[in-house]
ROROSE-981123 format. One record per residue (C-alpha): residue number from 0; residue in three letters; x, y, z. Coordinates in Angstrom, 2 decimals. Each point is the difference from the previous one (the first is absolute). Last residue first. Example, Ala and Ser with C-alpha at 12.3 -4.5 7.8 and 13.67 -1.06 7.14 Angstrom:
# ROROSE-981123
ATOM   resi   resn        c1        c2        c3
ATOM      1    SER     13.67     -1.06      7.14
ATOM      0    ALA     -1.37     -3.44      0.66
This chain:
# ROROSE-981123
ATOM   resi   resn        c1        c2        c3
ATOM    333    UNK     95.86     77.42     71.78
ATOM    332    UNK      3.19      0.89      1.93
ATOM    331    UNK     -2.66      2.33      2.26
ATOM    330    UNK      0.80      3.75     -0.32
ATOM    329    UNK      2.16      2.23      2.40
ATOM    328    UNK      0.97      3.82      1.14
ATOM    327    UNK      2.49      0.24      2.05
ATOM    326    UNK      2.44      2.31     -2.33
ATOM    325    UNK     -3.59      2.01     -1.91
ATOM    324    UNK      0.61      3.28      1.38
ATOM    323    UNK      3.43     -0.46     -0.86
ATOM    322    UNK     -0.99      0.34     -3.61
ATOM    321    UNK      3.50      0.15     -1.96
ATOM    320    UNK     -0.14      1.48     -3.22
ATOM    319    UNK      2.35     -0.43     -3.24
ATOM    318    UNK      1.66      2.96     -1.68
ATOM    317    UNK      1.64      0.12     -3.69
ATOM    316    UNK     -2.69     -1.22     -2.64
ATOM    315    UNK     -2.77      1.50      2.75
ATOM    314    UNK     -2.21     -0.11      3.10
ATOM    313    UNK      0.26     -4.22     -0.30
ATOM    312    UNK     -1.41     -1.42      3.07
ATOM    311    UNK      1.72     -2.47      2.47
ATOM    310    UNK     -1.94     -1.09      3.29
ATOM    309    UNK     -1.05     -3.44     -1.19
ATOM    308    UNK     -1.73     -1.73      2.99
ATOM    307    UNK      1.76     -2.51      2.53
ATOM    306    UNK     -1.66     -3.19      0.38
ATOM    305    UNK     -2.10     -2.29      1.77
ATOM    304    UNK     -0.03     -3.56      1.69
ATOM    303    UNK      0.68      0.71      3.46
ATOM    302    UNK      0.18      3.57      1.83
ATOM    301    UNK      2.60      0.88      2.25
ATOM    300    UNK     -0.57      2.42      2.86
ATOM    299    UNK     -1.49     -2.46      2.57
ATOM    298    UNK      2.80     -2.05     -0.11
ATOM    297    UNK      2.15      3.16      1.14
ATOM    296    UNK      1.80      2.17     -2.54
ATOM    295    UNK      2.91      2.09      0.93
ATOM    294    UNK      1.73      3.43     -0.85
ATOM    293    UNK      3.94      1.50      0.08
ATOM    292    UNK      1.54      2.69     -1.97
ATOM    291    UNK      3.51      0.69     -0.28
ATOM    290    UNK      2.36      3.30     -1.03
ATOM    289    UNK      3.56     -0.20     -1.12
ATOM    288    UNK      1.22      3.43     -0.67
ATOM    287    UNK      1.28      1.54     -3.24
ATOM    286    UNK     -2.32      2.62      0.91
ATOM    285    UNK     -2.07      1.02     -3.49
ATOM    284    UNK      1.32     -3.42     -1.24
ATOM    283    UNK     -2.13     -2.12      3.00
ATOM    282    UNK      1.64     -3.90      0.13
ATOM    281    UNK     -1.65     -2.44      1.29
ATOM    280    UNK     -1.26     -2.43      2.67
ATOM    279    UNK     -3.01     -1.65      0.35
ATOM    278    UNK     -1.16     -2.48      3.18
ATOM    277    UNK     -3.31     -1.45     -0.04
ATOM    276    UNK     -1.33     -2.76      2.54
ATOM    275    UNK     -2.78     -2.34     -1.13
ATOM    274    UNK     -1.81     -1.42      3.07
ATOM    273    UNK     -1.91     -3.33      0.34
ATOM    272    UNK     -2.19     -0.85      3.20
ATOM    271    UNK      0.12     -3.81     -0.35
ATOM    270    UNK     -3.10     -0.16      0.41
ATOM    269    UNK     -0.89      2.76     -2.53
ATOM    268    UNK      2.34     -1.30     -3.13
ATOM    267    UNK     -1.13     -3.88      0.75
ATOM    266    UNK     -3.59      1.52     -0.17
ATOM    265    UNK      1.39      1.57     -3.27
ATOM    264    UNK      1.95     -3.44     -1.22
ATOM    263    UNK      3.38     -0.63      0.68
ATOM    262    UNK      1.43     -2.70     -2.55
ATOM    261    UNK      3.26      1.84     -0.44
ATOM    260    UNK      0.26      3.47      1.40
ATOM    259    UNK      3.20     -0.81      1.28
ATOM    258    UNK      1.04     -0.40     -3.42
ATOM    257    UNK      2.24     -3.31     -1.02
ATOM    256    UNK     -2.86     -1.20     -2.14
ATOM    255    UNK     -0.61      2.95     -1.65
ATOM    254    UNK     -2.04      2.83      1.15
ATOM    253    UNK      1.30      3.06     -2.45
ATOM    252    UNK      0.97      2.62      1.79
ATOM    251    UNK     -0.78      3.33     -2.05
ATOM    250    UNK      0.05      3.69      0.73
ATOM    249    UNK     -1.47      1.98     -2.27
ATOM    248    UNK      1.81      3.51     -0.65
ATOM    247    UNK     -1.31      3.29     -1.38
ATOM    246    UNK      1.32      2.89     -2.11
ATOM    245    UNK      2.95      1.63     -0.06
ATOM    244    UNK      1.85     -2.33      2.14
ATOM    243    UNK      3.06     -0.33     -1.15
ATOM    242    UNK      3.57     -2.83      0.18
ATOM    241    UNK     -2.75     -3.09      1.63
ATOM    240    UNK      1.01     -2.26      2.88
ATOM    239    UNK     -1.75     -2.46      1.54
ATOM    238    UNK     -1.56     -1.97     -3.19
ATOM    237    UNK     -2.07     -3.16     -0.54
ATOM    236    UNK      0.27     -0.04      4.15
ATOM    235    UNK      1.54     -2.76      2.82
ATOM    234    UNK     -1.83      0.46      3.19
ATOM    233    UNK      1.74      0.99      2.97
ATOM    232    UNK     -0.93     -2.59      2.94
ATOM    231    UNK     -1.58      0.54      3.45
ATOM    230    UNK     -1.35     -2.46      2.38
ATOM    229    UNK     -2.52      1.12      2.94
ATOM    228    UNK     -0.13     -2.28      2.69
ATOM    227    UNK     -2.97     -1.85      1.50
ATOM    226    UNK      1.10     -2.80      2.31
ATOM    225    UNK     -1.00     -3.68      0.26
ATOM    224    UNK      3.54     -1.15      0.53
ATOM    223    UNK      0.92     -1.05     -3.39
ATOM    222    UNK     -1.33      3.92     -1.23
ATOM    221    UNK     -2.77      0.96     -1.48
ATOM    220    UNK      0.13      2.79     -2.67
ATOM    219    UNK     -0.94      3.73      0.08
ATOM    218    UNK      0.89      1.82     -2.92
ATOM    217    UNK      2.72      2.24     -1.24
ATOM    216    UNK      0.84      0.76     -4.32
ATOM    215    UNK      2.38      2.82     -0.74
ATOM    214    UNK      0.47      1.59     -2.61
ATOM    213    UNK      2.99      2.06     -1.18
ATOM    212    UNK      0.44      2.84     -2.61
ATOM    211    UNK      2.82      2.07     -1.63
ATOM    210    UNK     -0.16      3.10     -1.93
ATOM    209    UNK      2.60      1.07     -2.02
ATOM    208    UNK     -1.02      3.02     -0.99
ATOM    207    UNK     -3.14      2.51      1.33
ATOM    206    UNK     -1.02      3.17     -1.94
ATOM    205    UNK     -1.61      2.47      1.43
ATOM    204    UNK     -3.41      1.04     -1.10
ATOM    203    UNK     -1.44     -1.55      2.98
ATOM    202    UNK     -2.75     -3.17      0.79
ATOM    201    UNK      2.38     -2.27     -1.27
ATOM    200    UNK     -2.08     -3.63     -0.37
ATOM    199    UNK     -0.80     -3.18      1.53
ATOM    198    UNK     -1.64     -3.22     -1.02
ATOM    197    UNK     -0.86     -2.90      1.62
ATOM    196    UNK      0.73     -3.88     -1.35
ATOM    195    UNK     -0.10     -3.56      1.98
ATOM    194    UNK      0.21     -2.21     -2.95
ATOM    193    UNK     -2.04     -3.07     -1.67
ATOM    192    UNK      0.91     -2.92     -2.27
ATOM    191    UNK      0.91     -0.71     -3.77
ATOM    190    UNK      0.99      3.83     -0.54
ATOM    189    UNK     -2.06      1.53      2.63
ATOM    188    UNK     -2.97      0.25      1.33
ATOM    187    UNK     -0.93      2.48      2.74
ATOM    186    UNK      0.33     -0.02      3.77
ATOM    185    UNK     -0.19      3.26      0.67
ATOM    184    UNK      1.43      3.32      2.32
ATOM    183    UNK     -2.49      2.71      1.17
ATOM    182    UNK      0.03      3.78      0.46
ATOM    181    UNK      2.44      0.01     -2.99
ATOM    180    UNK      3.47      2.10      1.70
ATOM    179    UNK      0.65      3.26     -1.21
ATOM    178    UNK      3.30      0.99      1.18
ATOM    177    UNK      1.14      3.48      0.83
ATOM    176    UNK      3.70     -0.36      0.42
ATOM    175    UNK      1.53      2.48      2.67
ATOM    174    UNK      2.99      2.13     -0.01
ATOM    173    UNK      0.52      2.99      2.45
ATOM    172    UNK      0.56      3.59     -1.34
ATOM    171    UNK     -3.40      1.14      0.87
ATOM    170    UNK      0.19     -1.59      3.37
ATOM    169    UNK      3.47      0.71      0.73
ATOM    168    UNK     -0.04      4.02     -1.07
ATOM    167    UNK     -3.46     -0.03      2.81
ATOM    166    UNK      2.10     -0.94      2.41
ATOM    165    UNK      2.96      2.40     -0.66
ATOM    164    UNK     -2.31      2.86     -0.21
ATOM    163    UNK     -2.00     -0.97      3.20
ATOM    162    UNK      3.35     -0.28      1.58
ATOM    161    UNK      1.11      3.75     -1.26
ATOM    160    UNK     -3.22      1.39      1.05
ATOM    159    UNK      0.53     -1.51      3.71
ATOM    158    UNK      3.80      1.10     -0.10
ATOM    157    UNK     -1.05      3.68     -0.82
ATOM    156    UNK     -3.15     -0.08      2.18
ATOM    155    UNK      2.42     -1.22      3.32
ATOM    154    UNK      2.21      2.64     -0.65
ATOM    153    UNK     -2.96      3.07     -0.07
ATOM    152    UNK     -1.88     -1.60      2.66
ATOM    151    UNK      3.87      0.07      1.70
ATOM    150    UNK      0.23      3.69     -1.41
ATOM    149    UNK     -3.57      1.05      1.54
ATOM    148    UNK      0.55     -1.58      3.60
ATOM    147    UNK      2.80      1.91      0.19
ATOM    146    UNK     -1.75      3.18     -0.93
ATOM    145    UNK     -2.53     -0.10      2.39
ATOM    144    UNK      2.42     -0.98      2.37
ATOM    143    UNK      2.47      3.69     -0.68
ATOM    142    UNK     -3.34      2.34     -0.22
ATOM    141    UNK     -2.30      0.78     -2.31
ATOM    140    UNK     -0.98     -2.35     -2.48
ATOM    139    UNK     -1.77      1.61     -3.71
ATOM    138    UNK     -3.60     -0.46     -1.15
ATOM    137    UNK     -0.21      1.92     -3.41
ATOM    136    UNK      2.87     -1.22     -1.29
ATOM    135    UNK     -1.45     -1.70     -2.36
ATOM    134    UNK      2.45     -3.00     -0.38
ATOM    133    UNK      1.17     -2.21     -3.15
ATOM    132    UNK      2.42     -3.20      0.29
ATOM    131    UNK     -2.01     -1.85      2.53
ATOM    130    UNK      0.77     -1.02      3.60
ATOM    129    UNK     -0.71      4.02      1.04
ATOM    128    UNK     -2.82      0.09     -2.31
ATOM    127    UNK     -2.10     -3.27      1.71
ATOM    126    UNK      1.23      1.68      3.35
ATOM    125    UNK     -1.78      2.90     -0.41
ATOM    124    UNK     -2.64     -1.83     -1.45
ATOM    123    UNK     -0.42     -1.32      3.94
ATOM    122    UNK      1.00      3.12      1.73
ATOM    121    UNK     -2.72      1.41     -1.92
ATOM    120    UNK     -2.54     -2.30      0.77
ATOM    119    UNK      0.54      0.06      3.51
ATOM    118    UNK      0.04      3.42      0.45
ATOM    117    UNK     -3.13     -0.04     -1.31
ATOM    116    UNK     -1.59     -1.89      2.39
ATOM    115    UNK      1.73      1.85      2.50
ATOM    114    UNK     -1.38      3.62     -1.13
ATOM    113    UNK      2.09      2.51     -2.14
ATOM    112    UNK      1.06      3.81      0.58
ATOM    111    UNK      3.12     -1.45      2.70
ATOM    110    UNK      1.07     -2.51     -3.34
ATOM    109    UNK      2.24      2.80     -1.88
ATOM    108    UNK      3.03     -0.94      0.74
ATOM    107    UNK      0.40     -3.28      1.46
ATOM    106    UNK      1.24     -1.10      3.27
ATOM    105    UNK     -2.48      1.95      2.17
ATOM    104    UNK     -2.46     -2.66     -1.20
ATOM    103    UNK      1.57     -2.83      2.08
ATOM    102    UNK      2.44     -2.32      0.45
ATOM    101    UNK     -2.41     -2.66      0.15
ATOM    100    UNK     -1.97      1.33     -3.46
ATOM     99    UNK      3.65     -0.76     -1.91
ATOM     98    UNK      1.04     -3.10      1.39
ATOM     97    UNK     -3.95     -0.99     -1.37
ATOM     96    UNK      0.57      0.87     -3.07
ATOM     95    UNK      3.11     -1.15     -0.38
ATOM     94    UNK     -1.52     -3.63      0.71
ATOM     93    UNK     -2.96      1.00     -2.17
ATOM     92    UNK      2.56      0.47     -3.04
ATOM     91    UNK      1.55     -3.31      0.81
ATOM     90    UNK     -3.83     -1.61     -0.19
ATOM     89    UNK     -0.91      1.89     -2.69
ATOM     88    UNK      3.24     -1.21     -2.19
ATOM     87    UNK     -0.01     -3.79      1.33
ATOM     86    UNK     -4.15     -0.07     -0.82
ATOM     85    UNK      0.66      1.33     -3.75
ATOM     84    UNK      3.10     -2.41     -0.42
ATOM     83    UNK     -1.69     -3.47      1.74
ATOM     82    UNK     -3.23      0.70     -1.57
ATOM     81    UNK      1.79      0.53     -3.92
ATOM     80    UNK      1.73     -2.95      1.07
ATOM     79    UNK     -3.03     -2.02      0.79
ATOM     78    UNK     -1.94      0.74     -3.25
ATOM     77    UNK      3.32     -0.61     -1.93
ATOM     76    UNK      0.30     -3.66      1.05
ATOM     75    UNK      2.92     -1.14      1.97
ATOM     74    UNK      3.44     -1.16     -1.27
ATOM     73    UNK      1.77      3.19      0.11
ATOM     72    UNK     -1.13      1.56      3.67
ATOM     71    UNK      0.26     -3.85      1.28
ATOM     70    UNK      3.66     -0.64     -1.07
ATOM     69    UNK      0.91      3.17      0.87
ATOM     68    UNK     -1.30     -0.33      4.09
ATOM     67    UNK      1.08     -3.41      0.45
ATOM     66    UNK     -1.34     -0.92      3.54
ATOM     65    UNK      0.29     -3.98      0.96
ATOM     64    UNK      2.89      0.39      2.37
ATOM     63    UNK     -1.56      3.52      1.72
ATOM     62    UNK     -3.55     -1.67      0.26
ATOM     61    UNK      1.98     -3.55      1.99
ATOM     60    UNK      0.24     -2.78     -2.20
ATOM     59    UNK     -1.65     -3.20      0.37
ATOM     58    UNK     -2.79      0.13     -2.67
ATOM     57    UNK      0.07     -0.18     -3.69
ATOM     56    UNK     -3.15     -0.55     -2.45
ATOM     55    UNK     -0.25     -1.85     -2.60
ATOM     54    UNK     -2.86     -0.32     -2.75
ATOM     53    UNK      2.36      0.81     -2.49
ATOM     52    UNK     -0.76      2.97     -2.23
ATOM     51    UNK      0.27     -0.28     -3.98
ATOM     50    UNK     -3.18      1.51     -0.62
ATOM     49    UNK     -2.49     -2.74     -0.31
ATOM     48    UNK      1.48     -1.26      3.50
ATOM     47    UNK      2.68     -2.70      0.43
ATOM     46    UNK     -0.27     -2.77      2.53
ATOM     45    UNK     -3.65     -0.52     -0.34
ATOM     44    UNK     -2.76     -0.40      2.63
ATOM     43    UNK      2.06     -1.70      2.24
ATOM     42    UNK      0.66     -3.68      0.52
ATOM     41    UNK      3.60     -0.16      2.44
ATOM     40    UNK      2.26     -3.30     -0.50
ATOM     39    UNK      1.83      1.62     -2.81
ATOM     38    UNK      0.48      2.95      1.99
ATOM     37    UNK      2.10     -1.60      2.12
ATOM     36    UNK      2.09     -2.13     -2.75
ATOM     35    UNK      1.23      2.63     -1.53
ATOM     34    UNK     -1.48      3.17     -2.11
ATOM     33    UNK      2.81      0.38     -2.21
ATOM     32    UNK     -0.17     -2.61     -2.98
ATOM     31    UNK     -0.08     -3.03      1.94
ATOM     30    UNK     -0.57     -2.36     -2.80
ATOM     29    UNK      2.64      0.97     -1.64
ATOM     28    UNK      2.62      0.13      2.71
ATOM     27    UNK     -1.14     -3.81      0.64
ATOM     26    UNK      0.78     -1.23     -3.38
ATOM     25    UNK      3.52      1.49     -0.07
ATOM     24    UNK      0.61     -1.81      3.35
ATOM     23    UNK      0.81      2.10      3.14
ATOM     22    UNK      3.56     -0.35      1.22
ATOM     21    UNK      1.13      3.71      0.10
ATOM     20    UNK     -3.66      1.03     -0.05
ATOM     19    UNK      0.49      1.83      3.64
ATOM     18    UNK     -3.58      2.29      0.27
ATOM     17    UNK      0.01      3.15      1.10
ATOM     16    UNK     -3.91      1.18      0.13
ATOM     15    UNK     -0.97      3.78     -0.26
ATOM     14    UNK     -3.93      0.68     -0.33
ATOM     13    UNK     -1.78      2.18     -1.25
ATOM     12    UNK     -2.88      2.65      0.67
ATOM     11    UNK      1.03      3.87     -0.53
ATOM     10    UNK      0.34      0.24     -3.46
ATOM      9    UNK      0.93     -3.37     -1.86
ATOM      8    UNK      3.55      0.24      0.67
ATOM      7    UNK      2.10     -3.52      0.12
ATOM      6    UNK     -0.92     -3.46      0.00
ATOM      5    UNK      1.87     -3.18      0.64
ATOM      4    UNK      3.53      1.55      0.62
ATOM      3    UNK      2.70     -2.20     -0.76
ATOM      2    UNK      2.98     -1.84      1.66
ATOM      1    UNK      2.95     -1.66     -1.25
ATOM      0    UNK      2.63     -1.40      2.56
């Protein structure tokens, strides 16, 4: 029996679906494309947000099932793991702190000429320099608890500065492709006939090889019964692969007569609540690590009857310019 996996990690919202395909047709695979017949049937907003996050969410599990400490520390934004280090270091150090002022002031050498307050505060950087690799000495335990409080503070800091180490290693160290995607897609002319283009772009100095693309292509149809389900099929492109990507890359399906896209018209486009889906894959030479980048367009993203402005200028015989200031912007085909 052959099963697959219709979605896997998009942070901490997917969805896991075992499906049997053994005797599924071709033709049916492709139009199901991972997101099953379920959510087919389900109109949302839009399946897959501007930055490559699905609009899923999982539920079921119990906190301890669904918690994935690493995974969240590596994948979420700096701002928030800056917050989650500086408040997990005061808050063990206020712990200690706190083990420290219960056992009281006779514990510590030097704290009898001192008020509470300040006790307080001491014990409390106290502890900071205990878990840390410098000390002052100038605030010393006294006594056999005082002191085993101080080496487990002392144990606890090593492995806690260790962790934050190792975490912040993986971030830096961790691939990602920053993609510029156009901020709309078109419906330009093309050759004899018209095309569904958008642009996109490296936004690093890295180079990326061998990158691969996919498009995707849902709306909502109605059914023999009367129902509204949402179809998908991958649209065929000009090109889906390219060797480098030094500068930037238009994306072309031409509407043909076997394109889903045939004979839709915009209101047909925002009816039928149309979604392009984006899926790029490729090759980072600094890491020798495949990295991916995923965006979408709604109907109300893609403009009709314009096209994509030059963004190539000439700095000299030997280097040619690419404004990415200028990757969405358009001009009427006139």
């Amino acid at each position: 029996m052959t099963c697959f996996i219709n979605w896997t990690s998009c942070g901490n919202r997917m969805i896991f679906k075992k499906k049997d395909n053994t005797n599924l047709p071709p033709e049916e695979e492709l139009k199901d494309l991972g997101f099953g017949s379920k959510v087919s049937e389900l109109s949302i907003t839009r399946l897959l947000n501007k930055d490559g996050t699905f609009n899923v969410e999982r539920t079921g599990l119990s906190f301890f099932e669904s918690l994935s400490p690493y995974h969240s520390l590596v994948t979420m934004p700096w701002w928030q793991f800056n917050l989650v280090i500086l408040f997990s270091f005061l808050a063990i150090n206020a712990l200690f702190a706190i083990c420290f002022v219960i056992i009281g002031r006779d514990s510590f050498a030097g704290s009898l000429v001192i008020n509470d307050f300040l006790f307080s505060l001491y014990v409390f950087f106290f502890s900071i320099q205990t878990s840390s690799p410098f000390g002052y000495c100038h605030f010393t335990p006294h006594g056999i608890l005082s002191n085993i409080i101080a080496t487990f503070d002392a144990l606890i800091g090593l492995l806690a500065f260790a962790l934050a180490t190792g975490l912040l290693f993986a971030r830096f160290s961790k691939p990602e492709a920053k993609i510029i995607f156009s901020q709309n897609a078109i419906i330009a002319p093309f050759q004899d006939g018209k095309a569904l283009m958008f642009r996109l772009a490296n936004a690093r100095k890295n180079q990326l090889i061998e990158l691969e693309i996919k498009v995707l292509f849902s709306l909502f149809e109605i059914d023999g019964s009367g129902k509204k389900v949402r179809q998908f099929s991958q649209l065929s492109l000009q090109r889906e692969r390219v060797v480098f990507f030094p500068l930037h890359w238009t994306i072309v399906h031409k509407i043909d007569a076997v394109s889903p896209l045939n004979n839709l018209s915009e209101n047909d486009f925002t009816s039928s609540e149309v979604e392009i889906l984006i899926l790029l894959s490729g090759t980072d030479d600094t890491f020798s690590q495949t990295v991916h980048a995923r965006s979408s367009y709604r109907y109300d993203e893609i403009e009709w009857d314009v096209k994509f402005s030059n963004i190539f200028t000439k700095k000299d015989n030997t280097t040619l310019q690419v404004d990415l200031q200028k990757i969405s912007q358009t001009e009427p085909t006139n």
